[in-house]
C-alpha positions as semicolon CSV with decimal commas, in nm:
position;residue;x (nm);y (nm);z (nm)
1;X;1,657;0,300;-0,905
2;X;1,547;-0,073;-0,860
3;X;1,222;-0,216;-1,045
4;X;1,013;-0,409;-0,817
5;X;0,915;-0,739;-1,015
6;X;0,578;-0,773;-0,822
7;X;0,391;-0,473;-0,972
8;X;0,688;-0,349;-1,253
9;X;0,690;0,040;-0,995
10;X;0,988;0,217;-0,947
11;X;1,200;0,223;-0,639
12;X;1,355;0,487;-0,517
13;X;1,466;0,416;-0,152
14;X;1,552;0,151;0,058
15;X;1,577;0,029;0,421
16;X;1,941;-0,092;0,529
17;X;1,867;-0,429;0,502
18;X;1,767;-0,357;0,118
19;X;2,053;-0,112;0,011
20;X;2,274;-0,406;0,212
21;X;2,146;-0,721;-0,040
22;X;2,146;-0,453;-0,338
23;X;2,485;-0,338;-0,346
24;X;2,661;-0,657;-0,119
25;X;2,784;-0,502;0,133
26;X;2,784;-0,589;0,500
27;X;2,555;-0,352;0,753
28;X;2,864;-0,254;0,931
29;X;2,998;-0,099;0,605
30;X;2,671;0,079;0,524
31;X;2,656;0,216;0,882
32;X;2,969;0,343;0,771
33;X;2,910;0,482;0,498
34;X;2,552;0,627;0,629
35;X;2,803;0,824;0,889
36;X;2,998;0,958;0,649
37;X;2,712;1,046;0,407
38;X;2,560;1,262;0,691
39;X;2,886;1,474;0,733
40;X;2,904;1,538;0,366
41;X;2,686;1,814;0,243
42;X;2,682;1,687;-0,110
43;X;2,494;1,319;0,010
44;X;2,327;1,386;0,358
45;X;2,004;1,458;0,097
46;X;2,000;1,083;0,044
47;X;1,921;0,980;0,367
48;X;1,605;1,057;0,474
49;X;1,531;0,942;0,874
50;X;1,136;1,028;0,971
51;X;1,222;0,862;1,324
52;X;1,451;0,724;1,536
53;X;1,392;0,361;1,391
54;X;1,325;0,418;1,028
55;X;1,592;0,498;0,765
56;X;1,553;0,509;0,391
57;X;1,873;0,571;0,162
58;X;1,802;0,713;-0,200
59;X;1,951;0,402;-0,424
60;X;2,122;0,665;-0,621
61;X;2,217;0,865;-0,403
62;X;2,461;0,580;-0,223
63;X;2,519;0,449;-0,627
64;X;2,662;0,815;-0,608
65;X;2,836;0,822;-0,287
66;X;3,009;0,463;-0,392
67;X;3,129;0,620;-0,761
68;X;3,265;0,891;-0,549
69;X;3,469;0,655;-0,289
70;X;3,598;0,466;-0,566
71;X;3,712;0,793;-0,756
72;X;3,895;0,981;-0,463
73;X;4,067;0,619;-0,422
74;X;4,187;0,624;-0,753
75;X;4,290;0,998;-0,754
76;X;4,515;0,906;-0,427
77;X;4,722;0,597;-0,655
């Protein structure tokens, strides 16, 4: 979760733009990863899409979807 500095309240979501700047990755790489997240049953619960423009992904929830990239990479070496 990110802490918003203007009135010290908890984030829990993000747009792409957001998760982008928060976690450095480029918006081609998060579309990416949205895809993916969708397919998987365990982390399509972190997307949440109330229209066809809006997105919000759960800050966790992609934390957790990274942590699990970077530990079926490391169980492949």
């Amino acid at each position: 979760m990110a802490i918003n500095e203007e009135n010290n309240s908890v984030k829990k979501y993000g747009n792409k733009q957001e998760i982008c700047e928060f976690f450095g990755v480029s918006l081609g790489t998060l579309s990416n990863d949205l895809t993916k997240m969708r397919r998987d049953p365990n982390f399509k619960d972190c997307i949440l899409q109330p229209s066809h423009g809006r997105v919000y992904i759960s800050i966790i929830g992609y934390e957790r979807y990274l942590k699990f990239c970077s530990e079926s990479l490391k169980k492949r070496y």
